[in-house]
Each structure stands twice: as structure tokens, then as C-alpha cells.
C-alpha positions in Angstrom: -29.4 14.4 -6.1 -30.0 16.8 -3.1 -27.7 15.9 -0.5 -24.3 15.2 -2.6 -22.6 17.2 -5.5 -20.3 14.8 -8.0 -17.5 16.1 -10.3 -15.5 14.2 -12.6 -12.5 15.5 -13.8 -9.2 13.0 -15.2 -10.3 9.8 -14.4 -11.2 11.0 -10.8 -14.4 11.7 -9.6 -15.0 13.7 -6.4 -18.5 13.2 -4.5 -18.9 16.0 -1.7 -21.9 15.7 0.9 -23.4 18.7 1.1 -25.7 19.3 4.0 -23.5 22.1 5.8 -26.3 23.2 7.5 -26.7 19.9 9.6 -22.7 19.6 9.3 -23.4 16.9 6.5 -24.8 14.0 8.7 -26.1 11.2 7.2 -29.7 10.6 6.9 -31.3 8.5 5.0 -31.7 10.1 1.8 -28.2 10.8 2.3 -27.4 7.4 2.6 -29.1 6.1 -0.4 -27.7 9.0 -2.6 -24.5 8.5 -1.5 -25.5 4.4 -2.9 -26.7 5.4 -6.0 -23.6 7.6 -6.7 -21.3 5.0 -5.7 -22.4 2.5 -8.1 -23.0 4.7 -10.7 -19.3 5.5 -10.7 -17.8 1.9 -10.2 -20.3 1.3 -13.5 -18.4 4.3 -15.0 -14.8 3.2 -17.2 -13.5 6.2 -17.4 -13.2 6.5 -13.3 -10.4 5.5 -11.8 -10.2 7.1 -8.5 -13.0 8.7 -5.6 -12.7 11.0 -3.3 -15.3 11.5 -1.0 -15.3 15.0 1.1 -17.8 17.5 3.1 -18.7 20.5 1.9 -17.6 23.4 4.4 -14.9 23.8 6.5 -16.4 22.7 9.5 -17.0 19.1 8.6 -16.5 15.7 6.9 -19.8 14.2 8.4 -20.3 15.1 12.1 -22.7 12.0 12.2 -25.9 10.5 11.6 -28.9 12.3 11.8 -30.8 11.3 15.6 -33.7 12.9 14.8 -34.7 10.1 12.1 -34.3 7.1 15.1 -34.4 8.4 18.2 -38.0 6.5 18.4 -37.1 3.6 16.8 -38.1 0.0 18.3 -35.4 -2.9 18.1 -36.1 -4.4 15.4 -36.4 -0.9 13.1 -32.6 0.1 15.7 -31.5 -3.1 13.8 -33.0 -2.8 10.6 -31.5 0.5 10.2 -27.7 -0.7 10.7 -28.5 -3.5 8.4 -29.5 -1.5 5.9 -27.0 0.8 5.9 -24.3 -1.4 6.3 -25.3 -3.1 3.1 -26.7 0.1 1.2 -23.2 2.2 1.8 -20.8 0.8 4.6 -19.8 -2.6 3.2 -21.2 -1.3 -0.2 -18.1 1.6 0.0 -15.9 -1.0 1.6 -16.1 -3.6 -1.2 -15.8 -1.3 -4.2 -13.6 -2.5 -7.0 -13.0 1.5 -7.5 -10.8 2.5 -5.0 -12.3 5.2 -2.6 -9.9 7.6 -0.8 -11.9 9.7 1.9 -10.5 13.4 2.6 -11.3 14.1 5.7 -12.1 18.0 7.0 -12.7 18.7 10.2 -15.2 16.5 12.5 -15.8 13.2 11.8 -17.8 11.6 13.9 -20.3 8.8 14.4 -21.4 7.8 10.9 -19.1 10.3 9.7 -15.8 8.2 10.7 -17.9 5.0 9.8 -18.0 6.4 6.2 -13.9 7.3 6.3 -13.1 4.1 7.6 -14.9 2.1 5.0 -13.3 3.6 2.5 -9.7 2.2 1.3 -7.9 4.8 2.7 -7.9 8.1 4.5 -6.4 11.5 4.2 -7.0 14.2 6.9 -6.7 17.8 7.2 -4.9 19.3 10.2 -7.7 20.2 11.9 -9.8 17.1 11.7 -11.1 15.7 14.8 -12.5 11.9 15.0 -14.5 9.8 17.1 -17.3 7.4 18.1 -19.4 9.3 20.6 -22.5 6.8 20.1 -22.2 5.5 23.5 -23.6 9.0 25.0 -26.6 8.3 23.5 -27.0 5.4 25.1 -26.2 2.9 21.6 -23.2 1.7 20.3 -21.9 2.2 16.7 -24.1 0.7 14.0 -22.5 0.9 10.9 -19.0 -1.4 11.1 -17.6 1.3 13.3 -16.2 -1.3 16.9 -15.4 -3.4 13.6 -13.2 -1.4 11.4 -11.9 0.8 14.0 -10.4 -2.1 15.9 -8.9 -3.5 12.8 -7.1 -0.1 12.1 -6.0 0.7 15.4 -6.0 -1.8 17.5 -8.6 -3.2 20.1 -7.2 -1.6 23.2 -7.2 1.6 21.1 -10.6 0.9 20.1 -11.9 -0.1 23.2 -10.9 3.3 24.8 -12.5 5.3 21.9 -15.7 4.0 21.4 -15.9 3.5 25.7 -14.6 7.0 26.4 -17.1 8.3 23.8 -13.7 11.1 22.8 -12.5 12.7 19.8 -8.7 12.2 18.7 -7.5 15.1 16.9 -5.2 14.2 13.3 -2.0 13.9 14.6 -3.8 11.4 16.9 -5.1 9.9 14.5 -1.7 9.4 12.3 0.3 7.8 14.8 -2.7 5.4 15.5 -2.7 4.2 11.8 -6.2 5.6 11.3 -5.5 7.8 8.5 -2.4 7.9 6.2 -1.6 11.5 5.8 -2.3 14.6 7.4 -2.4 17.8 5.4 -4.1 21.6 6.2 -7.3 22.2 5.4 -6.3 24.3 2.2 -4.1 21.4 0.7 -6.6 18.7 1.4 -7.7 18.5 -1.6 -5.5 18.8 -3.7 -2.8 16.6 -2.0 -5.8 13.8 -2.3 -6.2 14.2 -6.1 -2.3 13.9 -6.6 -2.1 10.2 -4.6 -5.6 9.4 -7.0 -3.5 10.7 -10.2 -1.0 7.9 -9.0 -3.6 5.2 -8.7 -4.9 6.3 -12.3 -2.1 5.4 -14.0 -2.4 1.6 -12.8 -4.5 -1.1 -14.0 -7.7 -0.4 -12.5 -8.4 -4.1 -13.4 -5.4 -5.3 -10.9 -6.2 -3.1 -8.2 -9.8 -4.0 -7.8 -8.5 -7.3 -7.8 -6.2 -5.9 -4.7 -8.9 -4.5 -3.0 -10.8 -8.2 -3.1 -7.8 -9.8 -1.9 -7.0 -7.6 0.8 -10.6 -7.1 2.7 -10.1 -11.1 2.2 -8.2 -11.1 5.3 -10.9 -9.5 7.1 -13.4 -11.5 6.4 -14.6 -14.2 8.6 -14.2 -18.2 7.3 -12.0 -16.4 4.3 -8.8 -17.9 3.3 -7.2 -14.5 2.0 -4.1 -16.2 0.7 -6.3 -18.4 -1.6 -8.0 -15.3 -2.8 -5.2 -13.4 -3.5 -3.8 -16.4 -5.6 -7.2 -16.9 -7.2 -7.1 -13.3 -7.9 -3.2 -13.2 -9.4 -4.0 -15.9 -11.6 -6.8 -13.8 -12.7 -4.9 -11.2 -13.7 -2.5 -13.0 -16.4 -5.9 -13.5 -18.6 -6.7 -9.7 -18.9 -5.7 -7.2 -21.3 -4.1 -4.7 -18.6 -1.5 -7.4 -17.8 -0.1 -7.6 -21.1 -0.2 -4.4 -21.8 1.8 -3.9 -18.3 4.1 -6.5 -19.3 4.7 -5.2 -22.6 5.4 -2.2 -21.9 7.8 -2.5 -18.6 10.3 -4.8 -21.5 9.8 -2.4 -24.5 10.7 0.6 -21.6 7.9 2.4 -22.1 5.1 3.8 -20.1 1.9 1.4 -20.1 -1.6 2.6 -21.2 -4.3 0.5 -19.6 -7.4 -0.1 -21.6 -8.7 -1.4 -18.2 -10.0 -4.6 -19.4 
């Protein structure tokens, strides 16, 4: 792979995009590395945990690369969300792995697409976030007036995406957008400490949790009757006695994540 670098170290794997040069925005080689990495490390057992980062200190992804559509027709403007909406967006979104984005400096465009549809987001303190498509005379393409409304709110939304602005961390905390913010020299690490936690869970039970939750989301979905589907699941796998076998003997559990 050119465009992204993956490490794997205790059950959590770390996939940097690594474009500094062009601030890391997304083309589409990008995109379809950033696919093929993605699914070879839901494939992979022994990963429990992704974090997806920028290389540099500059930025997370300061967009999507213009020069690859600025002559496009509509049908290849529309072809183009399409595909990467189903090649990375929802792909990243729907992930039985759970995907924590650490976000370092600018994300923007495509680059706060990616964060948002990953399962959570971690920023440093000098992140800076926004939707600026609309001074290019398009609107966001991939799930962005979607998944932004649903994390902050429509009038919040609204006045983003509209405004075409960038909200700086702090900003972005109080709006719900991301859970933590951290400086740029922590980032990392304070992102691999929340994955250690998730690591020592059944990795079976919360990709069942990440189904049931983008349930809710979902358009002509009953999330409650997922979520019970989903539960009942759960009492036929080997994590769940081994999780209730441990909690009564008092001891620590050891997945086998099956």
C-alpha cells in the first residue's frame, strides 16, 4: 500500500494515512486502500481495536482530492459518492471491529466524513473541523449533512455545512462531535489506552453493539428488535459463558472471541 502505513501491536491495529504532502486527502487510491485495509483487519482475530490517524502534525485528512472531479459530469459526481460511500464511508461505519478515529489537526471535507463514520472520535487540541464543500459549489458526498446532523444536531448542522466554517475542538466537544479532547503529543496514546479497554471485552458482543446501535439510524429499522435479536444472540457464543463464568468464579474473563 502507498497511501496508508498499518501497525499492529496488542490486539490494536493503527492505520495512519500518509499523504502529508497533500495533507492526507483522500483520493481514490486512498480510498480503496483504506477498503482493503479495513477488511483485512475486521478478517484478522487477533484485532480488537482501530485507530485511524494522519500522518504529520498538520492534518487528519484536510479533504478530498478536487483535482480527481473537478470535471466530472452528474452521473460520474454521483457515481463517485456512491462509491465511496459503499467502498469506505458506510463500509467504516458498519464494521463489527470497532474504529476509534484520532483526530490531529484539520479535518475537513472527506476528512470529517472519515471521523464521523467511525464509532467514535478523539481529538487533539488543535484540531479544527468542518464541511466547507459548499464553496465549491457541491454539497457533502460522503454521509457527511447525514452523520453530522445525527451527532450534533440539525440546527448545528445546518449552520456548518451552510456557513462552509471550521469549529475548533473545544467546539467540537461541547457539540457531541467528538468524545475527548487531548494535545497533539497525548493523542495517541490516550486513544490506544480507551482501545486497551475495549480489548478486554468480548469482541463478539460489541460487534453485536455496534449492529444494534447504527440500527437506530437506519431508515424502516426497528433498532429495538435488533438489539433483542442481537442479545439473544449473544447467550449462544462462547464469549458469553466465558463472561458469565468468570464474573461468579471472581475472576477476570479471557475471551476466545467466538
Amino acid at each position: 500500500m502507498e497511501n496508508i502505513l498499518i501497525e499492529k501491536q496488542d490486539n490494536i491495529a493503527v492505520v495512519t494515512i500518509n499523504r502529508p504532502s497533500k495533507l492526507n486527502a483522500l483520493n481514490k487510491a486512498t480510498i480503496q486502500e483504506l477498503h482493503d485495509g479495513f477488511k483485512q483487519l475486521n478478517e484478522d482475530v487477533n484485532v480488537k481495536a482501530i485507530i485511524v490517524t494522519g500522518s504529520g502534525e498538520k492534518a487528519f485528512v484536510a479533504g478530498a482530492d478536487i483535482s480527481e472531479f473537478a470535471h466530472f459530469s452528474v452521473e460520474e459526481g454521483g457515481n463517485l459518492a456512491a462509491k465511496g460511500q459503499e467502498l469506505l464511508f458506510d463500509f467504516v461505519q458498519n464494521l463489527s471491529t470497532p474504529v476509534i478515529a484520532a483526530v490531529n489537526g484539520f479535518a475537513l471535507g472527506g476528512g470529517l466524513e472519515l471521523a464521523m463514520s467511525c464509532h467514535f472520535r478523539v481529538a487533539s487540541d488543535n484540531a479544527k473541523m468542518g464541511l466547507p464543500e459548499v464553496t465549491l459549489g457541491v454539497i457533502p458526498g460522503y454521509g457527511g449533512t447525514q452523520r453530522l446532523a445525527q451527532l450534533v444536531g440539525k440546527g448545528r448542522a445546518m449552520e456548518m455545512v451552510m456557513t462552509a466554517g471550521m469549529i475548533d475542538a473545544q467546539t467540537a466537544l461541547n457539540y457531541g462531535l467528538v468524545n475527548h479532547v487531548v494535545s497533539q503529543e497525548e493523542l495517541l496514546d490516550f486513544t490506544k489506552g480507551i482501545a486497551t479497554k475495549i480489548t478486554r471485552n468480548s469482541s463478539v458482543a460489541i460487534g453485536k453493539a455496534i449492529e444494534a446501535i447504527n440500527a437506530n439510524y437506519e431508515d424502516g429499522t426497528n433498532g429495538y428488535a435488533i438489539e433483542i435479536e442481537n442479545f439473544g444472540y449473544c447467550f449462544g457464543t462462547e464469549d458469553f459463558k466465558e463472561g458469565t463464568t468468570a464474573f461468579l468464579e471472581k475472576r477476570k474473563a479471557n475471551f476466545p472471541g467466538k
